[in-house]
PLY file of the C-alpha trace (Angstrom):
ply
format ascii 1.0
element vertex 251
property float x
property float y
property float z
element edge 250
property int vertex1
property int vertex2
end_header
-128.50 212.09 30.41
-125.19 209.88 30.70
-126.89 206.99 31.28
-129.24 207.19 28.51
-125.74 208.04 26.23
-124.47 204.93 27.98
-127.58 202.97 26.50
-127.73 204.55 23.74
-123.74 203.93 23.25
-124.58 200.07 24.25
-127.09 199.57 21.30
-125.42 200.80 18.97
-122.28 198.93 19.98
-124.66 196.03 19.69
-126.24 196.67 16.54
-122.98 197.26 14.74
-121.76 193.41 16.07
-125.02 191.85 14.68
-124.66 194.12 11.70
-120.88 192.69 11.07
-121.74 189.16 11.99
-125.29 189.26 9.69
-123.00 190.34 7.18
-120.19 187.59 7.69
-123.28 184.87 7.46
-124.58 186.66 4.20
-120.63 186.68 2.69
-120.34 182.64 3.66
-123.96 182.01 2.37
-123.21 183.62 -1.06
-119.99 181.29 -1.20
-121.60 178.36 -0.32
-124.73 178.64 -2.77
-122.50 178.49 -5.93
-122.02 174.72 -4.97
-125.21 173.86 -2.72
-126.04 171.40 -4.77
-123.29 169.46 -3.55
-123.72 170.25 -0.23
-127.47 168.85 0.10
-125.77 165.81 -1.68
-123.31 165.28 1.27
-125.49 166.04 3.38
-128.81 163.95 1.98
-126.01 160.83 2.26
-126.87 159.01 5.24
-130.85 158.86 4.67
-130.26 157.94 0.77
-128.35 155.02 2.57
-130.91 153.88 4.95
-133.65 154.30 2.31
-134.62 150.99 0.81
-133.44 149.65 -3.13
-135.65 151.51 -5.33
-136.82 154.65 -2.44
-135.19 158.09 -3.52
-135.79 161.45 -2.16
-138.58 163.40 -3.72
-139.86 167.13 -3.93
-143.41 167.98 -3.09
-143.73 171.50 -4.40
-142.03 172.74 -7.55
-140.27 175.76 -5.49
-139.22 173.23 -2.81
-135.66 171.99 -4.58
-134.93 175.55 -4.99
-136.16 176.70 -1.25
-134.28 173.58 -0.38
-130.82 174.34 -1.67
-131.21 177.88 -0.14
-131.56 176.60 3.46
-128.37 174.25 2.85
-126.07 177.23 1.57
-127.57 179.42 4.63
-127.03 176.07 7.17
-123.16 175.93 5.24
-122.86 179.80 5.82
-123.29 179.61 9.49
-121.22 176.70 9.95
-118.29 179.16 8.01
-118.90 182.28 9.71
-119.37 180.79 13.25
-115.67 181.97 14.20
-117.19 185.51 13.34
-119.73 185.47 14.86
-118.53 184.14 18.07
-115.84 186.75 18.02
-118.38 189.56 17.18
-120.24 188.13 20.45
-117.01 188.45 21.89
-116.07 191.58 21.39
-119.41 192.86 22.58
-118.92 191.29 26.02
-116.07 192.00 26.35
-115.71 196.37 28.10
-117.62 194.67 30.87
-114.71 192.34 31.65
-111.37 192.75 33.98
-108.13 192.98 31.90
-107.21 189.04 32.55
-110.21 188.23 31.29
-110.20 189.75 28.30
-107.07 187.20 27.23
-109.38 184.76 26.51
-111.09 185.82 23.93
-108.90 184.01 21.41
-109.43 180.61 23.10
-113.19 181.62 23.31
-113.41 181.85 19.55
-111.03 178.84 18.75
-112.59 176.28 21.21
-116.21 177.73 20.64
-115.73 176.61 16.88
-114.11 173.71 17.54
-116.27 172.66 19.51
-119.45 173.53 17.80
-117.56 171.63 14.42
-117.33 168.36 16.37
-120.43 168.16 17.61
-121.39 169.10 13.99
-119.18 166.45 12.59
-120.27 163.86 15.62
-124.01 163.87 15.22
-123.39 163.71 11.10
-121.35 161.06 10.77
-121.73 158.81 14.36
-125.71 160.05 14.93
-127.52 160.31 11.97
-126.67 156.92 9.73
-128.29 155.12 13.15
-131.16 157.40 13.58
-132.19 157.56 9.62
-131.91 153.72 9.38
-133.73 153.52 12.62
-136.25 155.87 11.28
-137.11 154.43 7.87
-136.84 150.74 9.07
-139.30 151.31 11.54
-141.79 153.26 8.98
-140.99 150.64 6.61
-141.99 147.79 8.58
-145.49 149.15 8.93
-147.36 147.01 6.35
-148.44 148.65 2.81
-145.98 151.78 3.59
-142.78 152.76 1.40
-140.19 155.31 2.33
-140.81 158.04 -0.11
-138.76 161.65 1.69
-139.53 164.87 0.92
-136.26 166.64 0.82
-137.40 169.65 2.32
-138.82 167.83 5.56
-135.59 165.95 5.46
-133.50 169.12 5.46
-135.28 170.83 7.99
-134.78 167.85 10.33
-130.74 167.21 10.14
-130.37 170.88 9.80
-132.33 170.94 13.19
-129.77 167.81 14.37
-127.15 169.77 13.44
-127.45 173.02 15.62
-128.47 170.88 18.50
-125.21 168.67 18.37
-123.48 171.79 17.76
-124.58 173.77 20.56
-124.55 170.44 22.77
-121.19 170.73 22.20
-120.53 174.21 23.34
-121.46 172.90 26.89
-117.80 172.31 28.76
-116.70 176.05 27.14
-119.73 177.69 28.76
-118.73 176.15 31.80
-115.37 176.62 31.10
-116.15 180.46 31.11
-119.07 180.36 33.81
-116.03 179.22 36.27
-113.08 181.23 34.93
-115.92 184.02 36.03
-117.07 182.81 39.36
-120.07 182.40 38.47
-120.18 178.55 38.82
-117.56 175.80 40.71
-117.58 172.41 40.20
-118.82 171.83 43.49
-122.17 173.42 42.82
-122.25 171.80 39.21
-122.08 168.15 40.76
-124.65 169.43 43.60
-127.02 170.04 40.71
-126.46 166.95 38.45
-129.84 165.87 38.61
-130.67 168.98 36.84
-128.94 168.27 34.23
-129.88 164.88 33.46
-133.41 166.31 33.12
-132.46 169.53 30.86
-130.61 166.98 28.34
-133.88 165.05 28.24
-136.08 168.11 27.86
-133.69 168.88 25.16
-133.64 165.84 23.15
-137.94 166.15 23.09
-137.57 169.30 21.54
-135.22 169.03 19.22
-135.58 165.06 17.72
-137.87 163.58 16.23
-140.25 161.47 19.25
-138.66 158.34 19.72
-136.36 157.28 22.13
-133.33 156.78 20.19
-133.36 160.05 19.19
-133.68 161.94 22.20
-131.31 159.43 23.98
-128.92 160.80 21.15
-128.45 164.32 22.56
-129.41 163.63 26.19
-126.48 161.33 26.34
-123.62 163.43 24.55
-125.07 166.43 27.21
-124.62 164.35 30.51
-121.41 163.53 29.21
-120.50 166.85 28.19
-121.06 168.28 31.34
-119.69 165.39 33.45
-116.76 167.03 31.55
-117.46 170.53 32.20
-117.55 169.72 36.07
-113.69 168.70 35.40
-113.02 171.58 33.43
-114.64 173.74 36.15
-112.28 171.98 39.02
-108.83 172.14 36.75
-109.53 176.02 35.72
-112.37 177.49 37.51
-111.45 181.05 39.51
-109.45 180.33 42.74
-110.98 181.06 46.10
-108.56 183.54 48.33
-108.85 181.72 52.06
-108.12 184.14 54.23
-106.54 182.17 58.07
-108.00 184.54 60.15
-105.97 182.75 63.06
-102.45 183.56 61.58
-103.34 187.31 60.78
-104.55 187.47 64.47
-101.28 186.40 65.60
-99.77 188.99 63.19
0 1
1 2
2 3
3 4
4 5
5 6
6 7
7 8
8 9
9 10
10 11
11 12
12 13
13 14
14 15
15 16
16 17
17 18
18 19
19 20
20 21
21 22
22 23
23 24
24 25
25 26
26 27
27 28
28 29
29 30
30 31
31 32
32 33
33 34
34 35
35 36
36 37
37 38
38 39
39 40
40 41
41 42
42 43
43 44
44 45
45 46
46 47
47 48
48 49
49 50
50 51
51 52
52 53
53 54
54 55
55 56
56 57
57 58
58 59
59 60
60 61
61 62
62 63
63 64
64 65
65 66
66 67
67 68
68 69
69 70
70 71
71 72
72 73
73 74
74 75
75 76
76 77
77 78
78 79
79 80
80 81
81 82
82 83
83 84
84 85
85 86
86 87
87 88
88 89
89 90
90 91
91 92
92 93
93 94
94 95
95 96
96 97
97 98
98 99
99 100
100 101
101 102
102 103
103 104
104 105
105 106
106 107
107 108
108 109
109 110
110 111
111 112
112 113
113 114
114 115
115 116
116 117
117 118
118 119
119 120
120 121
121 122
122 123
123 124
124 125
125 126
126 127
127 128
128 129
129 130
130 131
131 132
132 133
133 134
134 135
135 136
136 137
137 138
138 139
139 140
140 141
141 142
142 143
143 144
144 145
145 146
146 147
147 148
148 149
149 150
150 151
151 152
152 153
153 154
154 155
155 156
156 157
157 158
158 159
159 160
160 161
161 162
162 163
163 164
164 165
165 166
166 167
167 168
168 169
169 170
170 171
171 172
172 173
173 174
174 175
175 176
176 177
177 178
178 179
179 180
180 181
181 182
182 183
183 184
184 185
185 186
186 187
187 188
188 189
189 190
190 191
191 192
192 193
193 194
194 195
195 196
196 197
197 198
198 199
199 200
200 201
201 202
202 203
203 204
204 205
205 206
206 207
207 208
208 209
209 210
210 211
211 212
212 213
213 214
214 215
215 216
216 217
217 218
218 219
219 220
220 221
221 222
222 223
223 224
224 225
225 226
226 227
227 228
228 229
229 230
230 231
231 232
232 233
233 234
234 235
235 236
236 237
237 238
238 239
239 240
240 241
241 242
242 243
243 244
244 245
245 246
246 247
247 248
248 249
249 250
């Protein structure tokens, strides 16, 4: 009976976290629809740039504008809420941790959403003005084709870039974390290098669009990212206790 309490205690711990961070999103998304308009315009930037004099965005549907500005206030709200969120996921994890641990959770939420911003703010403004005009110039060159973007396939794509750069970015604080824990060093990171090289590869196929350019955009910021997580893992990953059996001997 105490462990199904202690299950029963765990779920609804859980539920009330997702409740509170479902609720954060909602709050954000409601603030960001009153000026999503703007937003899609911001964010619509670098392919209006790479289209061609005379090419313009179009709607296919009659709903799809509308549909279209919801997604970009719901993209805007998670961006918001993210800090949140990550504490929510935070505070969930964190009766299962030793007292020390449980000091980090205010770096965990800071860096998480720091993080997650720049790689945000990297693949928007670094990433996407070379992969749109990449994109379009290629299509374009095809003979008897014009660029003519639906701006619900176009949101659904960034939005897509966006999360991935995001969470790309998240890599050196999971490792960060995964070594403060034990769980990984930074010897057994750079033992299994290789494995990430192919992860950041499988990545970028699944989340970009299939060319080369694309995937190579993600791949690349991962193998660098957790180059820099193997650091990370060295400079603050949990200490080994060596114990010189020889000197307690003589003891």
């Amino acid at each position: 009976m105490s462990d199904g309490m202690a299950i029963s205690e765990h779920l609804g711990e859980l539920r009330k976290r997702l409740m509170i961070a479902a609720l954060s999103w909602l709050v954000a998304f409601l603030g960001c629809y009153s000026f999503g308009e703007k937003l899609f315009e911001y964010i619509a930037a670098p392919v209006r740039q790479a289209l061609p004099e005379g090419s313009s965005l179009v709607f296919l549907s009659a709903t799809e504008p509308f549909f279209t500005i919801l997604k970009v206030s719901a993209l805007a709200g998670l961006v918001v809420a993210f800090p949140i969120i990550a504490w929510q996921l935070w505070s969930f994890i964190s009766p299962a941790l030793y007292g020390h641990e449980k000091k980090l959770a205010f770096p965990f939420v800071f860096f998480s959403s720091l993080c997650f911003g720049t790689g945000t703010y990297f693949g928007f403004t670094l990433v996407f003005p070379m992969i749109f005009t990449f994109l379009v110039e290629y299509g374009t060159n095809i003979g008897g084709v014009s660029a003519m973007l639906s701006m619900g396939a176009y949101l659904t794509l960034s939005s897509r870039l966006l999360i991935a750069f995001g969470l790309v970015f998240e890599l050196p604080i999971v490792i960060f974390f995964l070594a403060r824990l034990g769980i990984v060093d930074h010897k057994w990171l750079a033992k299994n290098r290789k494995f990430s090289l192919l992860i950041a590869f499988i990545m970028g196929a699944v989340l970009t669009p299939p060319d080369i350019f694309s995937q190579a955009s993600i791949a690349v910021p991962f193998v660098v990212l957790y180059e820099v997580g193997i650091i990370v893992a060295r400079l603050f990953g949990k200490k080994k206790v060596v114990v010189d059996e020889e000197i307690e001997a003589t003891e």
